[in-house]
Every structure is written in C-alpha cells, then in structure tokens.
C-alpha positions in Angstrom: 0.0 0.0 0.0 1.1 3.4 -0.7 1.7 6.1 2.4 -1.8 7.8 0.7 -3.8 4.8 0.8 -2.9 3.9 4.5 -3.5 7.4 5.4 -7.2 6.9 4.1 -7.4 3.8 5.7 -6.9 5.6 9.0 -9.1 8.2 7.8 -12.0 5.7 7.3 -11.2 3.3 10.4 -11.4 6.9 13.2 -15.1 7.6 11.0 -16.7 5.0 12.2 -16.5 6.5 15.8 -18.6 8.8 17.2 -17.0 10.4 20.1 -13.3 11.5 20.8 -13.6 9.3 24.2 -13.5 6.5 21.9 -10.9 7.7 19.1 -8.9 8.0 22.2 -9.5 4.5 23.3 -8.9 3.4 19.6 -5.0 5.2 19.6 -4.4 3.6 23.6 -5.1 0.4 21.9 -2.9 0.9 18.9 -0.2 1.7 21.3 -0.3 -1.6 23.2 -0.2 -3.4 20.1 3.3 -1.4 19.0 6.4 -3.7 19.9 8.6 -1.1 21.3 11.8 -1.1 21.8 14.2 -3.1 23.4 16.0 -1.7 26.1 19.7 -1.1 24.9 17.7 0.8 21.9 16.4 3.1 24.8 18.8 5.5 24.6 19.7 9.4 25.0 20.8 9.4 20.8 17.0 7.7 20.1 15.1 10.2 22.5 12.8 12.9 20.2 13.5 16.3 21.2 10.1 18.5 21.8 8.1 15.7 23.2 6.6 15.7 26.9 6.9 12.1 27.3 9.8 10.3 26.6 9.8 8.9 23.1 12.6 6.8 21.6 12.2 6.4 17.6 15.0 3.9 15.3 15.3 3.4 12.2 16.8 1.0 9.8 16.8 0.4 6.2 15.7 -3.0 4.9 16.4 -3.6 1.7 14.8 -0.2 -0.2 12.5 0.6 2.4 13.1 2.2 5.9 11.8 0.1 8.9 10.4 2.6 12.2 10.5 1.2 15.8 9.3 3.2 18.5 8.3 3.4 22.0 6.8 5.8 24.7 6.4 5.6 28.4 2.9 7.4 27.6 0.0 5.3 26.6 -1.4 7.9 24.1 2.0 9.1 22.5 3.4 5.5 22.0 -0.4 5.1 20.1 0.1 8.2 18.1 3.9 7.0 17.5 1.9 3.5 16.4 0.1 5.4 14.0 3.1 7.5 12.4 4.7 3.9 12.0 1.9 2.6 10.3 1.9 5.0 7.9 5.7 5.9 7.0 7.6 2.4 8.0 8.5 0.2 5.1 8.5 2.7 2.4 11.7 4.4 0.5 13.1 7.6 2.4 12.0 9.4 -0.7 8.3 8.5 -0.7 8.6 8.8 3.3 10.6 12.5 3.0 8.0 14.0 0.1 5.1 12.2 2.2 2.4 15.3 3.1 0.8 13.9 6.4 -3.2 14.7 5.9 -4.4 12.0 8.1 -3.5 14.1 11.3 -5.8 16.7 10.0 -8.8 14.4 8.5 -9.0 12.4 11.6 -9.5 15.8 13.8 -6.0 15.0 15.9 -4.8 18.9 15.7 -8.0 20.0 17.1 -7.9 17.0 20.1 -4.6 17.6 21.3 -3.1 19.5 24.2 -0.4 21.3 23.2 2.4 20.0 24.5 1.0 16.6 22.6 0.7 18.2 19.5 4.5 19.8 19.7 5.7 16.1 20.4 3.5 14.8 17.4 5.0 17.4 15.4 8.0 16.4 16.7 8.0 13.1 15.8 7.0 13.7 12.3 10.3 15.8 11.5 12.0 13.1 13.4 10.9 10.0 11.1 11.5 12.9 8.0 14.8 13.7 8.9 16.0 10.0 8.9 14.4 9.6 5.8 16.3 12.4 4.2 19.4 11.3 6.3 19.2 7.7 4.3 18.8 9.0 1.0 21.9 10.8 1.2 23.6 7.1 2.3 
C-alpha cells in the first residue's frame, strides 16, 4: 500500500466513531499493540526532542525501504507514534521525506490535542523525515 492509501485507511477506520472518548480509546489500543523497543535501543541518541513524554524512535533500512520502531512511556503518545509507524515504515526515504501527512488533519487530531501533545507529534513527524532524508543521502 502506498503512504496515501494507509492514510485513508486511518481516515475511514477513526469515522466509524462517534465520540473523541472512543478515538482515544482506539489510539491507547494501537499503542499496546506497538512492539517497542528493546532496552539497549532506549537511549539518550534515540530520545525525540520537543516531546513531553519520553519517546525513543529507530530506524533501519531494509532492503529499499526504511523500517520505524518506537516506543513511549505514555500510553497515548506510543499510540500516536503507532500510527506515524503505520503509515511511514516500510516505504523508501523518498516517498517517506516527500510524504504530506493529511491524516492528522482528517482524523480531527490537531483540534484534540493538548499542546504539549501536539508539539511532540510534530515532533515526531520531523523526526521519522529527517532520517528519511538522512538515508537517502547514504
């Protein structure tokens, strides 16, 4: 699938709830499914500047494609981190650099999020970008 199509696959999955109480519910639950990180990956180099909670973000190519693992002490962020992942991971750092990220938008996230949350998911958007663009220059 292209990074388009899984954004409207998001898109369509957070429409078919009613309320924000359970969108939120729907992102805690994507974040328990994540795999996270293991613990030597944990570290100060993988942390993502701007966020409130502590979030650790890797990445690795494999093959063509670059491969995201994350992880967050916070149920919501590792969730939101989920969803970045799902979107961006196993596509080429120049689909995943040139990517425009409308889902966030569609799905109402801006509007939902404290502040602070939103600076961290901004934050981990130019995070995942700026690997990308650091691989394509490997």
């Amino acid at each position: 699938m292209t990074i388009n199509e899984i954004q409207d696959e998001i898109i369509e999955e957070f429409a078919l709830f009613d309320d924000w109480a359970d969108k939120y519910e729907y992102i805690i639950d994507m974040g328990k499914k994540l795999k996270g990180l293991p613990e030597d990956q944990k570290t100060e180099d993988n942390i993502i500047k701007g966020c409130q909670s502590r979030v650790w973000l890797n990445a690795h190519k494999d093959g063509e494609n670059l491969v995201f693992e994350a992880d967050s002490e916070a149920v919501i962020v590792k969730g939101l981190v989920s969803m970045l992942i799902r979107v961006l991971s196993g596509h080429s750092p120049k689909e995943i650099a040139e990517s425009e990220l409308y889902f966030i938008d569609q799905i109402g996230m801006s509007q939902h999020l404290a502040q602070t949350r939103s600076n961290g998911l901004v934050s981990m958007v130019k995070q995942m970008k700026n690997y990308a663009i650091a691989y394509q220059l490997v």
